[in-house]
C-alpha positions as CSV (number, residue, x, y, z in Angstrom):
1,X,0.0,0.0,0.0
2,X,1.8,3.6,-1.2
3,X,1.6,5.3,2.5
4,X,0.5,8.4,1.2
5,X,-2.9,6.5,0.4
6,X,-2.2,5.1,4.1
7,X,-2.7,8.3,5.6
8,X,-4.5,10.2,3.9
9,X,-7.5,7.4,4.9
10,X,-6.6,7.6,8.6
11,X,-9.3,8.6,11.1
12,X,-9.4,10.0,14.5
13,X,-12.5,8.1,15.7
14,X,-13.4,7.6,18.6
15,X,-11.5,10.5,19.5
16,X,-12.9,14.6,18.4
17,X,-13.0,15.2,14.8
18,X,-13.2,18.7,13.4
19,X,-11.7,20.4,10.5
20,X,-8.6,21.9,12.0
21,X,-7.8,18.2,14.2
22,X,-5.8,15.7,11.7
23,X,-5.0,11.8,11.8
24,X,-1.6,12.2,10.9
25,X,0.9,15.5,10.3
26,X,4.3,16.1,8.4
27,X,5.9,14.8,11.0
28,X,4.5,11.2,11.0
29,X,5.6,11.5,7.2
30,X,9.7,12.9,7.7
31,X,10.2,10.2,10.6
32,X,9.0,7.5,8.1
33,X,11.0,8.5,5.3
34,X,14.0,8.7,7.6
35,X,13.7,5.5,9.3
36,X,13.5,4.2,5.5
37,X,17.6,5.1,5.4
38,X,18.1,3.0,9.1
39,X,16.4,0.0,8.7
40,X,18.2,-3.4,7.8
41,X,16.4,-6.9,7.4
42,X,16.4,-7.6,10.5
43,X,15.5,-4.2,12.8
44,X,13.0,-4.6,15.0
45,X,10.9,-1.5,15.6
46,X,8.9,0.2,18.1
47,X,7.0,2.9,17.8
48,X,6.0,5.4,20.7
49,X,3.5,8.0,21.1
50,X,1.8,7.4,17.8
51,X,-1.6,9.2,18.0
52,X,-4.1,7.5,15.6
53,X,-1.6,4.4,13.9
54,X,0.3,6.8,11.4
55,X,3.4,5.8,12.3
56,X,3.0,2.1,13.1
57,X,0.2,1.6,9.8
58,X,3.1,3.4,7.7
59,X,6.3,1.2,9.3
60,X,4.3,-1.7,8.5
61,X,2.7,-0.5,4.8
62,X,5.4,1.3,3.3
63,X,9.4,0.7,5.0
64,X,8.5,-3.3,4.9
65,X,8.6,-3.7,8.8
66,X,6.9,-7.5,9.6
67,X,5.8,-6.8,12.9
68,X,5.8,-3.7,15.3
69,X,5.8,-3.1,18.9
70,X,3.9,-0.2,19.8
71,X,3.1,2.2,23.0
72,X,0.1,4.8,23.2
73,X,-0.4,7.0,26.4
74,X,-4.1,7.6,24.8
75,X,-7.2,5.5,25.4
76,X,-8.5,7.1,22.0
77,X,-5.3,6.5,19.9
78,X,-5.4,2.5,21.2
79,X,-8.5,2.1,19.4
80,X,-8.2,4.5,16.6
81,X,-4.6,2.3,15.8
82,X,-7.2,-0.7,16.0
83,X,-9.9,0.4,13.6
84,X,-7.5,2.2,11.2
85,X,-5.4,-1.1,10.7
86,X,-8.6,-3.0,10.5
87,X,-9.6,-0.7,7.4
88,X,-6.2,-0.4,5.8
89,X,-6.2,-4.7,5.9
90,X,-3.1,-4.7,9.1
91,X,-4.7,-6.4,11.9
92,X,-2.3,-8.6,13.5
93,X,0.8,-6.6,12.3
94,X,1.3,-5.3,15.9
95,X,1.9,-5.8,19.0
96,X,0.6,-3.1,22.2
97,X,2.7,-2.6,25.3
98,X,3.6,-0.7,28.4
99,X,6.2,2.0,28.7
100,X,8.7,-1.3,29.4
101,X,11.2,-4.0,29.0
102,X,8.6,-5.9,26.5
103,X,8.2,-3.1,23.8
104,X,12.0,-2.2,23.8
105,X,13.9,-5.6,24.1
106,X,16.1,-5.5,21.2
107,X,14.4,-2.7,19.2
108,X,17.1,-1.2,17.1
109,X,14.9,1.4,15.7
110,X,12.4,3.8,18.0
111,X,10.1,6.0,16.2
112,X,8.3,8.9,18.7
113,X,6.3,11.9,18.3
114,X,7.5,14.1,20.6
115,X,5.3,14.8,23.8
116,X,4.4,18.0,25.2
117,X,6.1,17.3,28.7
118,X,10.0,17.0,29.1
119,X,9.0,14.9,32.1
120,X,7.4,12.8,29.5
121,X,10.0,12.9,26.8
122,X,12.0,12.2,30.3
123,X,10.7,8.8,31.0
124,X,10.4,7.4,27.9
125,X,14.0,8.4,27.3
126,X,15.0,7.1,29.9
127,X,13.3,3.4,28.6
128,X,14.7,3.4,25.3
129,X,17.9,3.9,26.8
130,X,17.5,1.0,29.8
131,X,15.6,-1.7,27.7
132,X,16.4,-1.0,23.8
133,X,19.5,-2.7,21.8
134,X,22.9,-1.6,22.9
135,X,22.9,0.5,19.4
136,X,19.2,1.8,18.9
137,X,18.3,4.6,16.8
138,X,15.7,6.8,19.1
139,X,14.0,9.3,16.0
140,X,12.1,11.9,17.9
141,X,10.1,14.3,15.6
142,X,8.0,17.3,15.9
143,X,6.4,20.1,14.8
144,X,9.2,22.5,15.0
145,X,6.9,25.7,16.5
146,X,6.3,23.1,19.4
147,X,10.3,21.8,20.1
148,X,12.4,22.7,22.6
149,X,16.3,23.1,23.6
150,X,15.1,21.7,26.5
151,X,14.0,18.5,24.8
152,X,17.4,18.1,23.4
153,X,19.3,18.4,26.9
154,X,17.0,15.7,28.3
155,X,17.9,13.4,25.0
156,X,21.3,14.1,26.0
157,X,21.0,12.6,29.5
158,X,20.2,8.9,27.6
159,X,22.5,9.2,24.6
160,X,25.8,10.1,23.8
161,X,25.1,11.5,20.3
162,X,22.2,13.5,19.3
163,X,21.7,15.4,16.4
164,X,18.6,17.4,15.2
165,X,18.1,17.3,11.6
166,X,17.1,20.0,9.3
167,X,13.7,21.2,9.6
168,X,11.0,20.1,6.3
169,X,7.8,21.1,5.9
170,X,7.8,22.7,9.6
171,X,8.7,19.6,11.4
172,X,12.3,18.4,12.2
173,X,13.3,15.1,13.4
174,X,16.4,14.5,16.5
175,X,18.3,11.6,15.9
176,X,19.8,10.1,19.1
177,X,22.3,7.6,19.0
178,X,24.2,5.1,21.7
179,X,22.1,5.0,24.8
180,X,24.4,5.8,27.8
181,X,24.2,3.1,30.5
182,X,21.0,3.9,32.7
183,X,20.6,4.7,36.1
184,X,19.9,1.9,38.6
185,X,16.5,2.9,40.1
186,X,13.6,4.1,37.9
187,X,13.1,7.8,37.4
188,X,9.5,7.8,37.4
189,X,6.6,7.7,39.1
190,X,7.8,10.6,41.2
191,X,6.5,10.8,44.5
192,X,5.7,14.3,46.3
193,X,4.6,14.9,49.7
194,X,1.8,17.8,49.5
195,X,1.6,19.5,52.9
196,X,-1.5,21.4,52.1
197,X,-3.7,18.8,51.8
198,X,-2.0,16.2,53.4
199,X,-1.4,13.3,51.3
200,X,0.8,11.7,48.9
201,X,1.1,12.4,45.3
202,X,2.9,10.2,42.7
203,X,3.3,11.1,39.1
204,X,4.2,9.7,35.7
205,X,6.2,11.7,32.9
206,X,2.9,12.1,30.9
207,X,0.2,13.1,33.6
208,X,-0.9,16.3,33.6
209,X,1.1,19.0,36.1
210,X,3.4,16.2,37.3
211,X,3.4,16.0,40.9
212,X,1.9,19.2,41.5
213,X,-1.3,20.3,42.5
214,X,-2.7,22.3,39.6
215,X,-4.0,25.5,40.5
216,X,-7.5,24.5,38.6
217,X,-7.7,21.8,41.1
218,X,-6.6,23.5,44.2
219,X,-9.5,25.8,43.4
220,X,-12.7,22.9,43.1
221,X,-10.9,21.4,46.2
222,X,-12.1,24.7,48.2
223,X,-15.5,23.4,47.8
224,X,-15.3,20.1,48.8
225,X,-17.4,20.6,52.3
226,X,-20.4,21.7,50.1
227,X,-20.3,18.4,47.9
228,X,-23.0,15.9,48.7
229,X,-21.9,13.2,50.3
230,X,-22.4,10.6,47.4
231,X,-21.8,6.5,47.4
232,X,-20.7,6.6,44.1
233,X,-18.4,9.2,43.0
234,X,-16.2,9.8,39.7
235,X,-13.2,11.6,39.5
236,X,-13.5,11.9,35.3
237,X,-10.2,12.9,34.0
238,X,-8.7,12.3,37.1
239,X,-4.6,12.8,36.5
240,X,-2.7,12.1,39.0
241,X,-6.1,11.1,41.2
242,X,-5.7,13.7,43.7
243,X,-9.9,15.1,43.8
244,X,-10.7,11.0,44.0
245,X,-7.9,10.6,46.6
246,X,-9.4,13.6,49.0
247,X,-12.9,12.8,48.2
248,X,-12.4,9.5,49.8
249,X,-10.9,10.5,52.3
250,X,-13.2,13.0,53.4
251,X,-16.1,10.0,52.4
252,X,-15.2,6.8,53.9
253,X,-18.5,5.8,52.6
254,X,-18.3,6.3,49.2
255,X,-17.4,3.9,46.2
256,X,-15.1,6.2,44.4
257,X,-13.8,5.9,41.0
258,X,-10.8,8.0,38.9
259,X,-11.0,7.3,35.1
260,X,-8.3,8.9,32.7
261,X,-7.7,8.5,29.2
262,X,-4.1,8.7,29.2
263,X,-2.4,5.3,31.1
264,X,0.3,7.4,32.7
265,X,-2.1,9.3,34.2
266,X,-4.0,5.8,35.3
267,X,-0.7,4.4,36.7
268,X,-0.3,8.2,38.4
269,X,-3.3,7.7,39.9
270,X,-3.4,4.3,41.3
271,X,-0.2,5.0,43.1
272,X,-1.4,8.1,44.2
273,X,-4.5,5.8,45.6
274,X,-1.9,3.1,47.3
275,X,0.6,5.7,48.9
276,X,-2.1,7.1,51.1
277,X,-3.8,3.7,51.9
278,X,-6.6,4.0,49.6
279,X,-6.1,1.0,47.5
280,X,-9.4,-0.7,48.2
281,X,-11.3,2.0,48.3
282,X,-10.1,3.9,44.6
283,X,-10.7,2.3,41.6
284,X,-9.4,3.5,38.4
285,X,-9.9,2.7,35.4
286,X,-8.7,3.7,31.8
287,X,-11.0,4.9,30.1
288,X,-12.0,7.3,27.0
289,X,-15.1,9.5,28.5
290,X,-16.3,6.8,31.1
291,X,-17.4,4.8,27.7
292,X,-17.2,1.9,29.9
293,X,-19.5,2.7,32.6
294,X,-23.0,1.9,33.4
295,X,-26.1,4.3,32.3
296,X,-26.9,6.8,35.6
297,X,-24.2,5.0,37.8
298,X,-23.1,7.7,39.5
299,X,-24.5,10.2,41.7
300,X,-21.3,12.9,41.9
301,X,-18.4,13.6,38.8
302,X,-16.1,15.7,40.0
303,X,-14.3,17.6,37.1
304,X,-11.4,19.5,35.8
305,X,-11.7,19.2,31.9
306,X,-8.7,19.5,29.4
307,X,-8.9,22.8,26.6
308,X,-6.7,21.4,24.2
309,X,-6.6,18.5,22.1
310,X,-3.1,17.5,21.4
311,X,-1.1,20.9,20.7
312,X,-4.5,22.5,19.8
313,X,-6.7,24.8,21.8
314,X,-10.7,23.1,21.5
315,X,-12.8,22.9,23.3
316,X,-14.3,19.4,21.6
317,X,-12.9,17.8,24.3
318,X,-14.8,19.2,27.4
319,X,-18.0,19.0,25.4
320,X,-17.4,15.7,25.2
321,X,-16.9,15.0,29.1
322,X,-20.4,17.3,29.7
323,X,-21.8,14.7,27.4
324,X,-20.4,11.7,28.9
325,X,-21.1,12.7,32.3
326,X,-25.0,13.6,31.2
327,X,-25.5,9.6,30.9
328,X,-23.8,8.7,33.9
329,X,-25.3,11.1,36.1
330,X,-27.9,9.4,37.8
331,X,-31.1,11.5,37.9
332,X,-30.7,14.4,41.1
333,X,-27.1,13.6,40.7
334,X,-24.3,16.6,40.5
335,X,-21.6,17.7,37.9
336,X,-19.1,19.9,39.9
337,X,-16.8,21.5,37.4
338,X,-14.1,24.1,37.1
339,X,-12.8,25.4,34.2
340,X,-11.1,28.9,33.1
341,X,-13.4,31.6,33.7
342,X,-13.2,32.7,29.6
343,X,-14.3,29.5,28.2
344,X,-17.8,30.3,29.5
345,X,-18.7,26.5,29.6
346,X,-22.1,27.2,31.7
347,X,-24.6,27.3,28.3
348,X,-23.2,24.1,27.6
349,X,-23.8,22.4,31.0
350,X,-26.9,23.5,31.2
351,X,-27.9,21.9,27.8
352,X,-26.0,18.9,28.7
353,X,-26.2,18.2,32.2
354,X,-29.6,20.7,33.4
355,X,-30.0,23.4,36.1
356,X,-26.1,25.2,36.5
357,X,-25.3,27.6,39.2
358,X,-21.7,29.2,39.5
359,X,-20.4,28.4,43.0
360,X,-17.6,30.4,42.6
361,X,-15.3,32.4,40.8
362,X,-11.9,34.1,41.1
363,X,-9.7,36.3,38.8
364,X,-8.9,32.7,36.8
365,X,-11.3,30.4,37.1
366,X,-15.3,29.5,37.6
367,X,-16.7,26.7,39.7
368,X,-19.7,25.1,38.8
369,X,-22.7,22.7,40.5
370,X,-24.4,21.1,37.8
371,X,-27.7,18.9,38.3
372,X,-29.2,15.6,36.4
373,X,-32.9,16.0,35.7
């Protein structure tokens, strides 16, 4: 199959489609058609932070790769990889994985589209270099308008040669050579005491504010005492799990549960769950927009909603968290939200969710109390 063809039929689903979100970008094409010049017979690949199978669909159709091993942080790009290979004729070509010794053992050749995070870029850095072949090729591309310095001092932590390539077509790909011998104990989670509230926060490279409490979330936390005291509460996009960690704490009652699309933030969150001796009491799940759970299950979601999809502001992605959280809602039960103050988000609860009072607001952001009919 000629891989232009490839991508160009690539779809998002499940995830937000609109007409400024794409399946693939020029990056996706310029670390293809350099891998092309790296790969001998007998490489074996993995690819890393491939968003909707672009990178592993395009190894596998176009540089004659037999097989691929292949990581996704996103609930949504695990099944968009799925149902794009299924329609391009792939299914079976690939293998999924953790962020581990099984998707790096002997890889020679590492294709990744470069996070946001450095801590993310960090960790799985930090992988390639521990479990890959003495002699792997890392290839990290990106959109140049969204690359860093900073990402090429943390490539040079892991490997003794890296080299960014010239830019094309806005995007440039690093290519880091001879991982340096890695550190004896595991960089990540990291694990933060957080005096404030009193517990114990751990974090993954990919989860949203690291092992900090997020100044969104240290906001909705002021209004915990005027929550009702639910038996089954969701934490829906829950990072690193701290709202579902104080919830149950402040509940001892309640069934609570933290759902995240992204499995860092997952693996954040049941650690987070464990350190302060709530691992029987937290569940979490990975998720994409609770598409897993029962029909008015719950009768509080407590949330803190992303505005950007990817690199791009939308807000697609909220809407589709009011919507997701209008059929679990049980009827009576509450959507507490808090979002920036600008994105005006309350006309759309309302429609979504019912009744919507503001609770609160300060110079940044707007609290929320939204109702199930």
């Amino acid at each position: 199959m000629e891989v232009e063809a490839l991508l160009n039929g690539l779809s998002r689903l499940p995830d937000v489609q609109a007409d400024n979100l794409h399946a693939f970008d020029a990056t996706d094409r310029l670390l293809l058609q350099t891998a092309a010049d790296l790969l001998g017979p007998d490489t074996n690949v993995a690819v890393i932070g491939d968003r909707y199978g672009a990178l592993t669909l395009g190894a596998l159709a176009g540089l004659g790769v037999g097989q691929v091993r292949v990581n996704q942080d996103l609930f949504t790009g695990r099944l968009a990889l799925r149902r794009n290979a299924a329609s391009a004729g792939l299914e079976g070509r690939f293998t999924e994985h953790q962020l581990d010794r099984e998707l790096l053992h002997d890889a020679g050749l590492v294709l990744l589209q470069l996070p946001k995070s450095l801590a993310e870029l960090d960790e799985i850095a930090d992988a390639v270099a521990r479990f890959a072949a003495p002699h792997a090729v890392l290839l990290a591309g990106g959109r140049v308008k969204h690359m860093s310095l900073g990402m090429n001092a943390v490539l040079e932590r892991y490997f003794s040669s890296v080299q960014p390539q010239l830019a094309r077509q806005k995007s440039r790909v690093i290519v880091s050579r001879d991982p340096k011998e890695a550190p004896a104990e595991l960089p990540f989670p990291v694990v933060e005491s957080l005096p404030e509230l009193g517990i114990t926060v751990c974090a993954h490279g990919a989860a949203f504010s690291g092992a900090r409490l997020d100044i969104g979330t240290r906001y909705l936390l002021t209004f915990m005492d005027r929550m009702p005291a639910a038996r089954q509460a969701v934490d829906l996009g829950c990072g690193t799990g701290i709202l579902a960690t104080m919830y149950a704490l402040g509940n001892p009652d309640a069934r609570v549960v933290a759902t995240d699309q992204s499995a860092a933030a997952v693996a954040s969150a049941k650690a987070t769950a464990a350190a302060n001796g709530l691992e029987g009491r937290v569940e979490v799940i990975h998720d994409d927009a609770m598409s897993t759970f029962d029909s008015g299950s719950a009768e509080l979601i407590l949330l803190n909603p992303p505005f950007h999809l990817g690199a791009s502001v939308h807000a697609g992605a909220a809407l589709k968290l009011f919507q997701a959280a209008a059929r679990v809602l049980a009827p009576g039960g509450e959507l507490w939200t808090v979002y920036n103050s600008h994105l005006q988000y309350r006309a759309a609860l309302e429609r979504h969710i019912g009744p919507t009072v503001e609770e609160g607001r300060n110079p940044k952001f707007t609290v929320t109390r939204s109702r199930k009919i």
